[in-house]
C-alpha positions in Angstrom: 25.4 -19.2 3.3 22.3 -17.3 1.3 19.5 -15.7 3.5 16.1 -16.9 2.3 13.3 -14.3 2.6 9.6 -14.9 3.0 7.3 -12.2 2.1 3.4 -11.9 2.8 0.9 -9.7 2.4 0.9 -7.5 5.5 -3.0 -7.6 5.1 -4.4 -10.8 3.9 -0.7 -12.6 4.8 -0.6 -14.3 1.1 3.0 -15.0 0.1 4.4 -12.6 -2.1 7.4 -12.7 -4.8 9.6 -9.6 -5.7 9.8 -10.7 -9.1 7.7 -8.5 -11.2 6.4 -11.0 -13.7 4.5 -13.2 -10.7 1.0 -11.8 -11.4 -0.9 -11.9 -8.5 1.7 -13.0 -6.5 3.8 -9.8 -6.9 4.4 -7.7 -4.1 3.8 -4.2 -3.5 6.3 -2.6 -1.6 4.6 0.5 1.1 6.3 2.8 2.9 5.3 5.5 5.7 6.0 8.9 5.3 5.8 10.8 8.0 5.3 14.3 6.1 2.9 14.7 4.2 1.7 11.9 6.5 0.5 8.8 4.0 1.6 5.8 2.5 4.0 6.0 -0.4 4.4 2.9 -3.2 8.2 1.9 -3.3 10.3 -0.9 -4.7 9.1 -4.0 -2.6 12.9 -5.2 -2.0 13.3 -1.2 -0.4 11.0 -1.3 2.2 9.5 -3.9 5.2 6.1 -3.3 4.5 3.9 -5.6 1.3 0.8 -5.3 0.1 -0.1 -8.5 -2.6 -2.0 -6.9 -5.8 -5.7 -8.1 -4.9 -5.0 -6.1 -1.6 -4.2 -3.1 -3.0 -6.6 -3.5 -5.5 -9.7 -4.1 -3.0 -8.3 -0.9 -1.3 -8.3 1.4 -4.4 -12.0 0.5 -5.0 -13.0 1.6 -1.6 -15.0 5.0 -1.4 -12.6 7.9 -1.2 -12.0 9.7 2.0 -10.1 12.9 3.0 -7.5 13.8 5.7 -10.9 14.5 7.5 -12.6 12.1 7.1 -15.0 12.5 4.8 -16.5 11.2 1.6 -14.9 13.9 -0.8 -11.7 13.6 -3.6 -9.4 15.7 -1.5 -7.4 12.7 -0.3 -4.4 13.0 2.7 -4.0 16.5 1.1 -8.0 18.1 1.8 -8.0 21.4 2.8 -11.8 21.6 2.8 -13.8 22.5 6.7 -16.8 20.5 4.7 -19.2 23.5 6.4 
C-alpha cells in the first residue's frame, strides 16, 4: 500500500507538487539551520518545511534586514553596531 503525501505552503497553505515542472505549484523545500542560524533552500522531498514560489517570491521583495535588525545588506551574517 502507497503513502499519499499532501504538501502546502507552510505560509499561505496552497498545495504544492514536488515535481519541478509545476510552475507555481512547485514547492520550495526550507530547512533550519541552527548555525549560522537562518533558513537554508533544500530539495523539497528532503525536508518538512515548503514554501510555494509566490511565497518565496513576496518574501525576497521585502526590504532587506540584518541579524540586527536593521534596514542594511548585511543579512543573518551583519557584523555592523549601526552607531
Amino acid at each position: 500500500m502507497a503513502v499519499d503525501k499532501t504538501y502546502r505552503c507552510d505560509l499561505c497553505g496552497d498545495t504544492l507538487s514536488l515535481d519541478h515542472a509545476s510552475g507555481g505549484r512547485r514547492a520550495i523545500g526550507i530547512y533550519w539551520n541552527v548555525w549560522p542560524k537562518g533558513w537554508l533552500v533544500k530539495p523539497a522531498r528532503e525536508v518538512e518545511r515548503h514554501l510555494c514560489v509566490h511565497c518565496m517570491s513576496s518574501i525576497q521583495a521585502m526590504p532587506a534586514v540584518c541579524g540586527q535588525g536593521f534596514d542594511c545588506n548585511g543579512g543573518p551574517k551583519c557584523g555592523s553596531d549601526h552607531k
